[in-house]
RODO-753461 format. One record per residue (C-alpha): residue number from 0; residue in one letter; x, y, z. Coordinates in steps of 0.25 Angstrom, whole numbers, plus 5000, padded with zeros to 4 digits. Example, Ala and Ser with C-alpha at 12.3 -4.5 7.8 and 13.67 -1.06 7.14 Angstrom:
// residues 2
<r><nr>0</nr><rest>A</rest><px>5049</px><py>4982</py><pz>5031</pz></r>
<r><nr>1</nr><rest>S</rest><px>5055</px><py>4996</py><pz>5029</pz></r>
END
This chain:
// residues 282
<r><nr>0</nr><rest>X</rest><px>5026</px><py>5797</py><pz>5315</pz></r>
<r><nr>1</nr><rest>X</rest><px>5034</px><py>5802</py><pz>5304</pz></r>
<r><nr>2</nr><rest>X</rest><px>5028</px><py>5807</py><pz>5287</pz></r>
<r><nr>3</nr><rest>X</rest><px>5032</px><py>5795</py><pz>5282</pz></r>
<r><nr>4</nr><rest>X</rest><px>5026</px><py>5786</py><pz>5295</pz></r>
<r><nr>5</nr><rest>X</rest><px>5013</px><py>5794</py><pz>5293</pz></r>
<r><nr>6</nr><rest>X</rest><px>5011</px><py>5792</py><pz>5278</pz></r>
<r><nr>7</nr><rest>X</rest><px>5016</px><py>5775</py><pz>5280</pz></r>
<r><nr>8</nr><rest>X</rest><px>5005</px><py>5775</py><pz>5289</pz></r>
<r><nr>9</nr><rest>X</rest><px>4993</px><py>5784</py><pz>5283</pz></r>
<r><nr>10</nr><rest>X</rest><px>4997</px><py>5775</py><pz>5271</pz></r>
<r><nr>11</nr><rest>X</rest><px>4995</px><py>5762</py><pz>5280</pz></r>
<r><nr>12</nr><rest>X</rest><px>4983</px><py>5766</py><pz>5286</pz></r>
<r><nr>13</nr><rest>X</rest><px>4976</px><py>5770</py><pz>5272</pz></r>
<r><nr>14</nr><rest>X</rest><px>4978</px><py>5757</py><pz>5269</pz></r>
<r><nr>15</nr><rest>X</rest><px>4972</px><py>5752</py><pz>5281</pz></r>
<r><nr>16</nr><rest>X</rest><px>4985</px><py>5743</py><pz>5284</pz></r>
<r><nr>17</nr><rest>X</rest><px>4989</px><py>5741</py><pz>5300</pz></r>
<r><nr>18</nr><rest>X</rest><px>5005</px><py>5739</py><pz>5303</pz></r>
<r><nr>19</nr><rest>X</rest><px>5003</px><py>5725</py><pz>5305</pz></r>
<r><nr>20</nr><rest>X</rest><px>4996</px><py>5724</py><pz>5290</pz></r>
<r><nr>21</nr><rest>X</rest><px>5008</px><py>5733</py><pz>5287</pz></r>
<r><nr>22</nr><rest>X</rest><px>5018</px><py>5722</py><pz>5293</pz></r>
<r><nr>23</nr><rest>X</rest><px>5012</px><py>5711</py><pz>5285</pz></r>
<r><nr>24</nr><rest>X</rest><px>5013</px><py>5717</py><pz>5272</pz></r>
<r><nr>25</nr><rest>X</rest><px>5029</px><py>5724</py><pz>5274</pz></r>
<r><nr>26</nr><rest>X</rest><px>5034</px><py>5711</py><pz>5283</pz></r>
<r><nr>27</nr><rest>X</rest><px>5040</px><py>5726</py><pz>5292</pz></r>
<r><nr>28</nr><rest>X</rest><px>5037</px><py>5724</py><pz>5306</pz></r>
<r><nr>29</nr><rest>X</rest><px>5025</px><py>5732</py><pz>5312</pz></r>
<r><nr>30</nr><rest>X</rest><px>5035</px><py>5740</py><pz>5322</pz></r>
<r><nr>31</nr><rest>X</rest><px>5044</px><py>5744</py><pz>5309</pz></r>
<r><nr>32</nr><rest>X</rest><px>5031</px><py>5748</py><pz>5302</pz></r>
<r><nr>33</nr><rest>X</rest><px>5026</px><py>5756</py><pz>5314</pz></r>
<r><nr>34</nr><rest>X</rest><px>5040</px><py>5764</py><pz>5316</pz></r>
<r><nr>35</nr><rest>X</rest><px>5040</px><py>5768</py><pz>5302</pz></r>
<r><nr>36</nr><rest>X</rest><px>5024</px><py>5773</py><pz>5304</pz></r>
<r><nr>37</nr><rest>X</rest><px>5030</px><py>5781</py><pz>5317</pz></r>
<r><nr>38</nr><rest>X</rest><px>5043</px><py>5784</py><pz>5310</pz></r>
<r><nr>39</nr><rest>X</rest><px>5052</px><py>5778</py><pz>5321</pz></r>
<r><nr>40</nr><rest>X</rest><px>5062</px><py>5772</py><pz>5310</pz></r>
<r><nr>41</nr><rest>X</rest><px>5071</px><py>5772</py><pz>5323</pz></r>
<r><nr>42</nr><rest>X</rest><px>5067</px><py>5757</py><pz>5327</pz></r>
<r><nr>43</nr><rest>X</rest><px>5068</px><py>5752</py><pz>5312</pz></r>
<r><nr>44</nr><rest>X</rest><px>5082</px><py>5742</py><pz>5308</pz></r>
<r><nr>45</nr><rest>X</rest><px>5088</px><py>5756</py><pz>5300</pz></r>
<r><nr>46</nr><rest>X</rest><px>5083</px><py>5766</py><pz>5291</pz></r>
<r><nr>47</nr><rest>X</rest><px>5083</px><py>5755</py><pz>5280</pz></r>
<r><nr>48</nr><rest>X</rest><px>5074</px><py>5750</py><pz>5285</pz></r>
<r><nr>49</nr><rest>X</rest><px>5067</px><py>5762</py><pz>5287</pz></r>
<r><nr>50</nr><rest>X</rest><px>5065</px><py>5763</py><pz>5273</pz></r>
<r><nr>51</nr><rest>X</rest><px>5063</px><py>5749</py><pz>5269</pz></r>
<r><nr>52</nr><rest>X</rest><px>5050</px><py>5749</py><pz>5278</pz></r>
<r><nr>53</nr><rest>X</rest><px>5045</px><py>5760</py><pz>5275</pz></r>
<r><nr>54</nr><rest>X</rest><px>5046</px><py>5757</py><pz>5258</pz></r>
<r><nr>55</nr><rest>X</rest><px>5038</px><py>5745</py><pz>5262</pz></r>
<r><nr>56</nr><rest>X</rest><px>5029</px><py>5750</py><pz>5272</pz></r>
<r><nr>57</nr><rest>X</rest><px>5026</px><py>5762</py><pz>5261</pz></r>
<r><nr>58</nr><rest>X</rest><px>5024</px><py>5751</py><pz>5251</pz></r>
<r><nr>59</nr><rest>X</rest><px>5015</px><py>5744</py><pz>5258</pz></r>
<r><nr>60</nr><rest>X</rest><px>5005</px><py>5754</py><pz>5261</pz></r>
<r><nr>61</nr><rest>X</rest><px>5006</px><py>5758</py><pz>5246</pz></r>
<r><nr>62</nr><rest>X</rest><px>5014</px><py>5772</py><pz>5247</pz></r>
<r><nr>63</nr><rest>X</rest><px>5025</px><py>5775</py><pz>5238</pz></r>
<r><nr>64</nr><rest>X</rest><px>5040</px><py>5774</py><pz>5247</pz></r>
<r><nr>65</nr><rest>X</rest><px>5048</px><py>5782</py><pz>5237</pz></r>
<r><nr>66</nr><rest>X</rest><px>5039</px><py>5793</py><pz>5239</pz></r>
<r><nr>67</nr><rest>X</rest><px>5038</px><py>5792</py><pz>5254</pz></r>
<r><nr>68</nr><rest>X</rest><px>5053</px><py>5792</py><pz>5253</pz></r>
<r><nr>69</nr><rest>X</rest><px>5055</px><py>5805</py><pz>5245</pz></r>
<r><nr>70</nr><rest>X</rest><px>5042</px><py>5814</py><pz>5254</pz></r>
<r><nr>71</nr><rest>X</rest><px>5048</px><py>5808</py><pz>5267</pz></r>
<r><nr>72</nr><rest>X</rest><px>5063</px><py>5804</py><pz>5267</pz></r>
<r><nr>73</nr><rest>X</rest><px>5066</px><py>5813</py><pz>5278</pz></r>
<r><nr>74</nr><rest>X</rest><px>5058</px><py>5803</py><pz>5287</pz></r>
<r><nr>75</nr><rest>X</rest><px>5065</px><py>5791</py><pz>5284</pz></r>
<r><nr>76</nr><rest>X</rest><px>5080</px><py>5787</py><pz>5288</pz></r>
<r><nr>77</nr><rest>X</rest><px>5090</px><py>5785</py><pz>5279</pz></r>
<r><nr>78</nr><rest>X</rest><px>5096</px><py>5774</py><pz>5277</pz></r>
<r><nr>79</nr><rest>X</rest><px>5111</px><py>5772</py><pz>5280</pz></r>
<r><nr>80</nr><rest>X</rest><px>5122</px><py>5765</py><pz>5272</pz></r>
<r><nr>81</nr><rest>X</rest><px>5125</px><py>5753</py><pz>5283</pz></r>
<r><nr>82</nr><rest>X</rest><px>5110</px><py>5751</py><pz>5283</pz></r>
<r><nr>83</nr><rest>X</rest><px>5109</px><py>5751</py><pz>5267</pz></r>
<r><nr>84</nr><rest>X</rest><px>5120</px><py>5742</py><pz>5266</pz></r>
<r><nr>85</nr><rest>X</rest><px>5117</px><py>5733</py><pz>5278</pz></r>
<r><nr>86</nr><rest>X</rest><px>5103</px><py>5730</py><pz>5271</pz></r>
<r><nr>87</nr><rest>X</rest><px>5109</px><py>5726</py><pz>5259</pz></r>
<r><nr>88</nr><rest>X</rest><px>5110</px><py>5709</py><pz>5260</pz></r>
<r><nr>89</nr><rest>X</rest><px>5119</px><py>5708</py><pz>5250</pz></r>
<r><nr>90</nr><rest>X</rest><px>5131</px><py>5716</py><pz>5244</pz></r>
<r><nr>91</nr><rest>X</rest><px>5135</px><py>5717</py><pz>5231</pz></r>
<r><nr>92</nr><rest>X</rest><px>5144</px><py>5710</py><pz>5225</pz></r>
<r><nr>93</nr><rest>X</rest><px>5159</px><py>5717</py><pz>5222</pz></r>
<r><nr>94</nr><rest>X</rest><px>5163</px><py>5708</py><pz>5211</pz></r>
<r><nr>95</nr><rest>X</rest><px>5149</px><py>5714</py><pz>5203</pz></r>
<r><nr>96</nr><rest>X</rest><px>5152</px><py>5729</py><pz>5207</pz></r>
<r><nr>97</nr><rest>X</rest><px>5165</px><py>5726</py><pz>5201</pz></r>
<r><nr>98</nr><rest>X</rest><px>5157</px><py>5720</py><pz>5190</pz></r>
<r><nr>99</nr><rest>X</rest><px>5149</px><py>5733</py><pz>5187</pz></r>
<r><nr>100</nr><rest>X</rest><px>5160</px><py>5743</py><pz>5190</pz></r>
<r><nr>101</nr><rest>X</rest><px>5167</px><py>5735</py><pz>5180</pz></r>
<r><nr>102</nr><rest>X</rest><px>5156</px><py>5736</py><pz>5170</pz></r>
<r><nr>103</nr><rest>X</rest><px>5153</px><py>5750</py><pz>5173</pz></r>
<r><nr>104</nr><rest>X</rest><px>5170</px><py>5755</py><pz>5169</pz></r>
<r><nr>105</nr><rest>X</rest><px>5165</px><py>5745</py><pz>5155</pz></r>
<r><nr>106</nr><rest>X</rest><px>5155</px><py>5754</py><pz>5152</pz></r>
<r><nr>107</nr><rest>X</rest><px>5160</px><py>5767</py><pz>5154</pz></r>
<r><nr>108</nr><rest>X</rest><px>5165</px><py>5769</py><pz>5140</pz></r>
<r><nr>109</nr><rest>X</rest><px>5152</px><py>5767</py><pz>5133</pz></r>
<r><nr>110</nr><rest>X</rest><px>5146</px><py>5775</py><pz>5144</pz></r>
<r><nr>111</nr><rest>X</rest><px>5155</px><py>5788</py><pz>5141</pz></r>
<r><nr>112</nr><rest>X</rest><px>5152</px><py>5786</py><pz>5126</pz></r>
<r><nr>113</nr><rest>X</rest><px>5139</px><py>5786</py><pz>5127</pz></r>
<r><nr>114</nr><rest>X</rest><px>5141</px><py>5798</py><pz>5137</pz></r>
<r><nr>115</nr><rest>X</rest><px>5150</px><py>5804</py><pz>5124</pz></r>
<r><nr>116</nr><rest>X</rest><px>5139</px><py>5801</py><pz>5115</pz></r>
<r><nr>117</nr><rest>X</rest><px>5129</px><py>5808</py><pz>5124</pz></r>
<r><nr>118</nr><rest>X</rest><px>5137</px><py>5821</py><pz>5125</pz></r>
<r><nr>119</nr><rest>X</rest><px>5138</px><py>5820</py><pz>5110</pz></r>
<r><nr>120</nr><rest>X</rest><px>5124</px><py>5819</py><pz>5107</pz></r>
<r><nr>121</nr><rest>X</rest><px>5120</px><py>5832</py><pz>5117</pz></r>
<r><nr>122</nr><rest>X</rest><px>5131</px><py>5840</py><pz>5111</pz></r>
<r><nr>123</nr><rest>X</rest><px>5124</px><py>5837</py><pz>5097</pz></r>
<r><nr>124</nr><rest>X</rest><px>5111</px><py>5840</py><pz>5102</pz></r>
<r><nr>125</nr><rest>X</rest><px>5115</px><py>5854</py><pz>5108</pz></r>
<r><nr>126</nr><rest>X</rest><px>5122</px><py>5857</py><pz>5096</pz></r>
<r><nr>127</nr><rest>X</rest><px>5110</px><py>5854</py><pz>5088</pz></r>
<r><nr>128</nr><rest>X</rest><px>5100</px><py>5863</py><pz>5096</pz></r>
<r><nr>129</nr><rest>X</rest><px>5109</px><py>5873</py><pz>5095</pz></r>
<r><nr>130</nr><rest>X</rest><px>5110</px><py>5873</py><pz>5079</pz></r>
<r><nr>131</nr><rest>X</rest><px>5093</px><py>5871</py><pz>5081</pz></r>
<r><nr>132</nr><rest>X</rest><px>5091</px><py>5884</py><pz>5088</pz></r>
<r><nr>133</nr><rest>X</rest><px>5102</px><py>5891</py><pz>5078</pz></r>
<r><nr>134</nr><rest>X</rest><px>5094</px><py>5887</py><pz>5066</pz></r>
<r><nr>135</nr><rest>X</rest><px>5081</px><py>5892</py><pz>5073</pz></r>
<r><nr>136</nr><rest>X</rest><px>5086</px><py>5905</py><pz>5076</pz></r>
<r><nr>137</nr><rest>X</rest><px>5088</px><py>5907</py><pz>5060</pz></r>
<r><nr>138</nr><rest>X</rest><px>5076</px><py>5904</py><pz>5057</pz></r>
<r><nr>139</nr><rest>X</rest><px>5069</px><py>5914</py><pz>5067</pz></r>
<r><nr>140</nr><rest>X</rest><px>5079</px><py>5924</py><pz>5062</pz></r>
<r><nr>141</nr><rest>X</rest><px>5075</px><py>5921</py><pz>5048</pz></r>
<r><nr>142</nr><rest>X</rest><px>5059</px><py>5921</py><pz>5049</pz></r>
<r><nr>143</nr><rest>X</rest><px>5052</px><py>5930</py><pz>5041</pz></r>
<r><nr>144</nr><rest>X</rest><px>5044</px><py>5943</py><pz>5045</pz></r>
<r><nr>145</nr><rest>X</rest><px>5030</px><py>5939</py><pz>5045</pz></r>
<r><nr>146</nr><rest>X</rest><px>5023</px><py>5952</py><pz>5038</pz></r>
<r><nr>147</nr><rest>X</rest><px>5009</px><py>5955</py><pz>5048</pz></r>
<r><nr>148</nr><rest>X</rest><px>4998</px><py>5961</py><pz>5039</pz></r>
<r><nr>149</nr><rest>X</rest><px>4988</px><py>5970</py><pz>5047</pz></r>
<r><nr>150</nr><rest>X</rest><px>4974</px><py>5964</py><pz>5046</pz></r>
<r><nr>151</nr><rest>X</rest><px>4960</px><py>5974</py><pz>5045</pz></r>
<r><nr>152</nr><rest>X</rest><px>4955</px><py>5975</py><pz>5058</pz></r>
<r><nr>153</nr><rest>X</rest><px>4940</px><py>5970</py><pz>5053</pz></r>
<r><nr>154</nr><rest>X</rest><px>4946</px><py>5958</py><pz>5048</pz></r>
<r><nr>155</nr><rest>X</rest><px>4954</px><py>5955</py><pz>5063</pz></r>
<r><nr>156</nr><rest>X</rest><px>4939</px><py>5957</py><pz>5069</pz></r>
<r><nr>157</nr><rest>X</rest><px>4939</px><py>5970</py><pz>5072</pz></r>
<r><nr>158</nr><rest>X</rest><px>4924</px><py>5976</py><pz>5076</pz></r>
<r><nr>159</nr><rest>X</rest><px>4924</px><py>5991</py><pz>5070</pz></r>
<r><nr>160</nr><rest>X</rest><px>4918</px><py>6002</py><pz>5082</pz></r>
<r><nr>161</nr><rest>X</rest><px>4923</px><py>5997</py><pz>5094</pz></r>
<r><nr>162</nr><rest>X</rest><px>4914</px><py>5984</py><pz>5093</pz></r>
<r><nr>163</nr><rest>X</rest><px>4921</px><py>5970</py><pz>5099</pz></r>
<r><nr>164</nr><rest>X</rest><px>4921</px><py>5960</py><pz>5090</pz></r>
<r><nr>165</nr><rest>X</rest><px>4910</px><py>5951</py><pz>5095</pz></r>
<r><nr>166</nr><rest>X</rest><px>4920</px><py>5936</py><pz>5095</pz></r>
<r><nr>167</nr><rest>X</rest><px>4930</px><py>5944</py><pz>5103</pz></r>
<r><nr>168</nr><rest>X</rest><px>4919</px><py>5948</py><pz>5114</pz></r>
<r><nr>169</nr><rest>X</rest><px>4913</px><py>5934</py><pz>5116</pz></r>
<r><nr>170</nr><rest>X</rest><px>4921</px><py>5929</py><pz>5129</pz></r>
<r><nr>171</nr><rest>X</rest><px>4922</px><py>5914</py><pz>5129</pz></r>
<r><nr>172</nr><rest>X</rest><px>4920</px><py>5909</py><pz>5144</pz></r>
<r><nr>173</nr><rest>X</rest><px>4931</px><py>5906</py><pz>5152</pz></r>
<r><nr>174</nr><rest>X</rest><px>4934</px><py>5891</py><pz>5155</pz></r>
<r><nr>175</nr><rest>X</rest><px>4932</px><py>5887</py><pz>5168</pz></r>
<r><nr>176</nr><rest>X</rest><px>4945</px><py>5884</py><pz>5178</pz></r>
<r><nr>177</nr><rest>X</rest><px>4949</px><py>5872</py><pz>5180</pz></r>
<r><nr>178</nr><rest>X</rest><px>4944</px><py>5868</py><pz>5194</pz></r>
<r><nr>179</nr><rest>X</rest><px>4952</px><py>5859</py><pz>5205</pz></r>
<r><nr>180</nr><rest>X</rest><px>4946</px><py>5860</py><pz>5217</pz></r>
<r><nr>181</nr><rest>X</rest><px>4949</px><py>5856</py><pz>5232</pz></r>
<r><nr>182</nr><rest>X</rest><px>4957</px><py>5842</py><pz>5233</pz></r>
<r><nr>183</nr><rest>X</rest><px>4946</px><py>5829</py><pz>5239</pz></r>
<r><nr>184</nr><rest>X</rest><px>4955</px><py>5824</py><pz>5250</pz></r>
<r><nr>185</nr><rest>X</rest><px>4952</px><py>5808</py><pz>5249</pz></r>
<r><nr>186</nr><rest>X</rest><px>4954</px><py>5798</py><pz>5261</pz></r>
<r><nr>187</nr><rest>X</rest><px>4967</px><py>5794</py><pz>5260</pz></r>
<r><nr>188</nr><rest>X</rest><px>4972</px><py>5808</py><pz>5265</pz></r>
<r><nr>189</nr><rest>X</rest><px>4984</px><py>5808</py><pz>5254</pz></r>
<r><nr>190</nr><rest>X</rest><px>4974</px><py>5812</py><pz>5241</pz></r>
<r><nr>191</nr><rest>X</rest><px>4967</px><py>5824</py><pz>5235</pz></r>
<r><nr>192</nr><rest>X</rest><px>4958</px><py>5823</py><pz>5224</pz></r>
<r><nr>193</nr><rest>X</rest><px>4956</px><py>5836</py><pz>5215</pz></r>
<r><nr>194</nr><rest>X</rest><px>4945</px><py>5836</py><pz>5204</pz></r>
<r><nr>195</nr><rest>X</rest><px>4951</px><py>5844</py><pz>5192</pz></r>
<r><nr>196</nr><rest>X</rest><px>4938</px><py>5853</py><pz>5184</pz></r>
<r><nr>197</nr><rest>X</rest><px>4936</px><py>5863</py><pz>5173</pz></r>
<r><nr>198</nr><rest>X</rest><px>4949</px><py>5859</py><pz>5166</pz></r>
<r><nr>199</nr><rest>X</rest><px>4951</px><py>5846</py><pz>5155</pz></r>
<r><nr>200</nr><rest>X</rest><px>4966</px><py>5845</py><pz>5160</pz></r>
<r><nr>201</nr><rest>X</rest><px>4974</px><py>5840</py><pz>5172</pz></r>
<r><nr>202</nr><rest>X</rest><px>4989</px><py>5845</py><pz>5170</pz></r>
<r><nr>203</nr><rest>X</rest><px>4996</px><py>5841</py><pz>5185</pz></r>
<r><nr>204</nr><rest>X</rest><px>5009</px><py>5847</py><pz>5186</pz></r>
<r><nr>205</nr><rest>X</rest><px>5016</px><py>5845</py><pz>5202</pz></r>
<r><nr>206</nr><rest>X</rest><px>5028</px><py>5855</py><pz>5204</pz></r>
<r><nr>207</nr><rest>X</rest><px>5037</px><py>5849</py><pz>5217</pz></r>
<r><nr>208</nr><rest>X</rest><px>5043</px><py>5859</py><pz>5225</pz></r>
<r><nr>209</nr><rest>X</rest><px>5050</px><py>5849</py><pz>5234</pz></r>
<r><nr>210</nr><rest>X</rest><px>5053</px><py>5834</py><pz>5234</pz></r>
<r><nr>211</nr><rest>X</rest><px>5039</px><py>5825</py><pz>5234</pz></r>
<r><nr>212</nr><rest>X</rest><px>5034</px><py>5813</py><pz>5227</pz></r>
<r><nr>213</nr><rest>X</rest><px>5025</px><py>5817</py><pz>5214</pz></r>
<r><nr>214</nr><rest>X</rest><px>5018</px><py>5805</py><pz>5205</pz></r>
<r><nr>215</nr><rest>X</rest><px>5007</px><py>5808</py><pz>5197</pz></r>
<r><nr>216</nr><rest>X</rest><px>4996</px><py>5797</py><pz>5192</pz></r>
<r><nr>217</nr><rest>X</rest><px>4984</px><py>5794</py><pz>5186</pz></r>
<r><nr>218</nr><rest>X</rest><px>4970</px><py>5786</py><pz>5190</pz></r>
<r><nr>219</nr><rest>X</rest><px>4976</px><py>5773</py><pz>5186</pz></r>
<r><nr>220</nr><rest>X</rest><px>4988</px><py>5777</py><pz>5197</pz></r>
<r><nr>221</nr><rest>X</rest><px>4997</px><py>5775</py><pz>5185</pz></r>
<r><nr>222</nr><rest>X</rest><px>5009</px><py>5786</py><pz>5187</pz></r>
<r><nr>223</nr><rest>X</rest><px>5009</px><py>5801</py><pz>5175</pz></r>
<r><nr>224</nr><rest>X</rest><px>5022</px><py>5804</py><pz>5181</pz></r>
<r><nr>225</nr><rest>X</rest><px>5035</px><py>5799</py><pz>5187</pz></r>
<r><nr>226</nr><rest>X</rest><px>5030</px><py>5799</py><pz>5201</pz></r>
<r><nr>227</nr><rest>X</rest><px>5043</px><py>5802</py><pz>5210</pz></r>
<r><nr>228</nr><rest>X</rest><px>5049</px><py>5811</py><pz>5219</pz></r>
<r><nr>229</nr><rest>X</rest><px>5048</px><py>5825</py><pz>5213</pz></r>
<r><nr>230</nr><rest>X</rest><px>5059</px><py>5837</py><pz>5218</pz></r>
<r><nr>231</nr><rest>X</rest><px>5058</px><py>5853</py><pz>5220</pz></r>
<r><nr>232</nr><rest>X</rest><px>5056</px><py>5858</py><pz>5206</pz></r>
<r><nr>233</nr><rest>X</rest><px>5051</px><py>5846</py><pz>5199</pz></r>
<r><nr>234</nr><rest>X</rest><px>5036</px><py>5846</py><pz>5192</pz></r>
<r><nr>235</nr><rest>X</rest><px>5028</px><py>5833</py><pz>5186</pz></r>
<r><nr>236</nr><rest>X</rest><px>5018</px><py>5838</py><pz>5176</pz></r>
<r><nr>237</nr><rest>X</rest><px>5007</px><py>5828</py><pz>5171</pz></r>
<r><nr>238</nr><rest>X</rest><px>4993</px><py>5829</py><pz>5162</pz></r>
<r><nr>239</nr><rest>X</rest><px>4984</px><py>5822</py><pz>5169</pz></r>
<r><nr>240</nr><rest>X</rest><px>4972</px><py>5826</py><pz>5159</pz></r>
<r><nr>241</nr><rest>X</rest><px>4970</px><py>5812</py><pz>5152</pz></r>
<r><nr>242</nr><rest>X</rest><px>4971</px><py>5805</py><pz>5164</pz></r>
<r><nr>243</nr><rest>X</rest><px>4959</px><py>5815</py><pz>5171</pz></r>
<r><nr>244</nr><rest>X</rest><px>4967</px><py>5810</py><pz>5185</pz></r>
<r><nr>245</nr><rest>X</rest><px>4978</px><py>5812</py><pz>5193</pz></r>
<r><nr>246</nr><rest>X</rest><px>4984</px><py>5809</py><pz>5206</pz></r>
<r><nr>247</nr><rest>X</rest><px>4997</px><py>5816</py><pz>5212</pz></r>
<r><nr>248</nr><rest>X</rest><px>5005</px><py>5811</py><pz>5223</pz></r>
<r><nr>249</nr><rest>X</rest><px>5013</px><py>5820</py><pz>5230</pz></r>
<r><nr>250</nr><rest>X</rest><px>5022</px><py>5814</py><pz>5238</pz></r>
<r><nr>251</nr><rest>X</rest><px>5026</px><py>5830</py><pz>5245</pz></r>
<r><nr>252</nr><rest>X</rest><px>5014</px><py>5839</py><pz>5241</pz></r>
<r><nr>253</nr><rest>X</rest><px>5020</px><py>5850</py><pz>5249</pz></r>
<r><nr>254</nr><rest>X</rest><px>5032</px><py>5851</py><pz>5239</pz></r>
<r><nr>255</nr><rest>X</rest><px>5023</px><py>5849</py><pz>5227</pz></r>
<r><nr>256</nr><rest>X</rest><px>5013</px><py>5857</py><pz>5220</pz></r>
<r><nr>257</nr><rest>X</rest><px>5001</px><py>5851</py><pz>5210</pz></r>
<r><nr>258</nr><rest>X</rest><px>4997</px><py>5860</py><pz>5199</pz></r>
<r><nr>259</nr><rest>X</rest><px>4982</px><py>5856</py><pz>5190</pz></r>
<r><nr>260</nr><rest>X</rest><px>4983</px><py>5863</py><pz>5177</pz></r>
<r><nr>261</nr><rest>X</rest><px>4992</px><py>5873</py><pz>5182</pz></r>
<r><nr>262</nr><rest>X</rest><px>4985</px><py>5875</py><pz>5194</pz></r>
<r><nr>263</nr><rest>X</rest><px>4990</px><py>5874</py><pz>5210</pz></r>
<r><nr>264</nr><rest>X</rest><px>4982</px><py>5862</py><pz>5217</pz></r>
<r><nr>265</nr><rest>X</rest><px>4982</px><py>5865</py><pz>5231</pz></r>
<r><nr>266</nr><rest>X</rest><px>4981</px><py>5852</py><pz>5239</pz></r>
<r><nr>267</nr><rest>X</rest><px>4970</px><py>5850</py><pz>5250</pz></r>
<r><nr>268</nr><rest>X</rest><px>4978</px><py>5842</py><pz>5257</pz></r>
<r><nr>269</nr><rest>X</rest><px>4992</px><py>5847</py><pz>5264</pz></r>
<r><nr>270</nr><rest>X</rest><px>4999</px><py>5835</py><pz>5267</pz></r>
<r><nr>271</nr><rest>X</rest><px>5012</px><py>5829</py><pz>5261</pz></r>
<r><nr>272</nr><rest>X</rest><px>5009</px><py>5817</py><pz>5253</pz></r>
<r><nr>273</nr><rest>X</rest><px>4997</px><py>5817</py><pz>5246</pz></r>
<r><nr>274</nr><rest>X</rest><px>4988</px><py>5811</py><pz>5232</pz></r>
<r><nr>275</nr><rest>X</rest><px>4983</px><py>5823</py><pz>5222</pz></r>
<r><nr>276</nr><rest>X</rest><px>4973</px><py>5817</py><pz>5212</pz></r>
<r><nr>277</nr><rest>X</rest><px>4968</px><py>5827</py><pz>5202</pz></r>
<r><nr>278</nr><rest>X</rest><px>4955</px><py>5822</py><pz>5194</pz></r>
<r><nr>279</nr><rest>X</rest><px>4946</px><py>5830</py><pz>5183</pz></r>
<r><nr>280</nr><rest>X</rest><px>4933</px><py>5831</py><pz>5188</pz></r>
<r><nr>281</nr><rest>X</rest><px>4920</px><py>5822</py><pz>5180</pz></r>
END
């Protein structure tokens, strides 16, 4: 049994679906469903199919195929071009692609004087922030001395004799750390919930260090950021403070990292795919 066979069927079972339920609802014979489950895409028509069965399996057991596709394209067979082709029922027809190549050599002059026009615009824009940076220079150049005039110690707050002036030696008590404890593990095995204290904010920022799926979103499941696949280098930044809630998808948690208000969180789970829900504490 392969990743992604594992993960179709962990999804399928959560939903408490048998393969011949599974049948029913894709139209997909059962044997197909249970080589995709085993990973023995050997037996299946072609690796087109490969995928177009699993997009409707994944879909059907409520998973997300285009991040499956991104944490687990290594598992999958890629399609060939006899078998893309051969799938196709229909060609296109040459008289219309000789139609839109046609249109295509129309509208190149407006497209490379609109290019023109672009370039023309950029060159203005430099030549302006130049000019805007020049004229600031002047200015600091041409800033007046500011004349600093020595106050009496006694009226800066100076205690005579050695005394400490008694507003500097009252310590205001330090405000507690924020507090985000140990991960709750819930049933489905895939999500973690972390209870956020001692802090009023909820600043998420997730760093990638690899290619993985990241999407952010609220208790309404409504999406703060453009949920897709993330590569090495990239970070998405969100305050979730106003919504007092958030969830994190992680589509490679090994190649990503989670930070709470500039602090690490260290996941209680070590497994590829999982849920982050971050919450404040009532």
């Amino acid at each position: 049994m392969n990743d992604i066979g594992s993960r179709l069927r962990e999804a399928r079972l959560v939903k408490q679906l048998s393969l011949d339920d599974l049948q029913d609802i894709t139209k997909i014979q059962k044997r197909y469903l249970q080589a995709i489950e085993e990973g023995n895409f050997d037996m299946m028509p072609g690796a087109f199919y490969v995928r177009a069965f699993v997009k409707q399996y994944a879909e059907a057991v409520g998973l997300n195929y285009e991040e499956l596709l991104v944490t687990y394209k290594l598992d999958l067979p890629e399609a060939s071009t006899e078998e893309v082709t051969s799938s196709i029922q229909s060609t296109p027809n040459r008289r219309k692609i000789s139609r839109s190549s046609s249109k295509l050599v129309e509208a190149m002059p407006k497209i490379i004087v609109a290019l023109f026009i672009i370039v023309l615009f950029v060159v203005f824009w430099i030549f302006l922030q130049k000019k805007l940076g020049n004229d600031t220079a002047v200015e600091k150049e041409q800033a007046p001395e500011v004349e600093y005039v020595e106050k009496d110690p006694t009226e800066a707050g100076v205690v005579e004799d050695g005394e400490q002036n008694e507003e500097e030696a009252i310590e205001e008590p330090a405000a507690p750390a924020q507090t985000l404890p140990q991960g709750e593990i819930q049933a489905d095995g895939v999500t973690t919930i972390y209870t956020l204290s001692n802090t009023d904010t909820m600043n998420l920022r997730v760093e990638a260090y690899g290619l993985t799926w990241i999407g952010i979103r609220n208790a309404s499941a409504a999406e703060q950021v453009d949920a897709r696949a993330y590569d090495n280098g990239e970070v998405v930044e969100f305050d979730a403070t106003a919504n007092r809630f958030a969830r994190i998808r992680l589509g490679d948690s090994t190649k990503a990292k989670v930070f709470v208000n500039g602090e690490e969180l260290q996941y209680a789970q070590n497994i590829v795919t999982q849920n982050i829900i971050i919450q404040f504490a009532e």
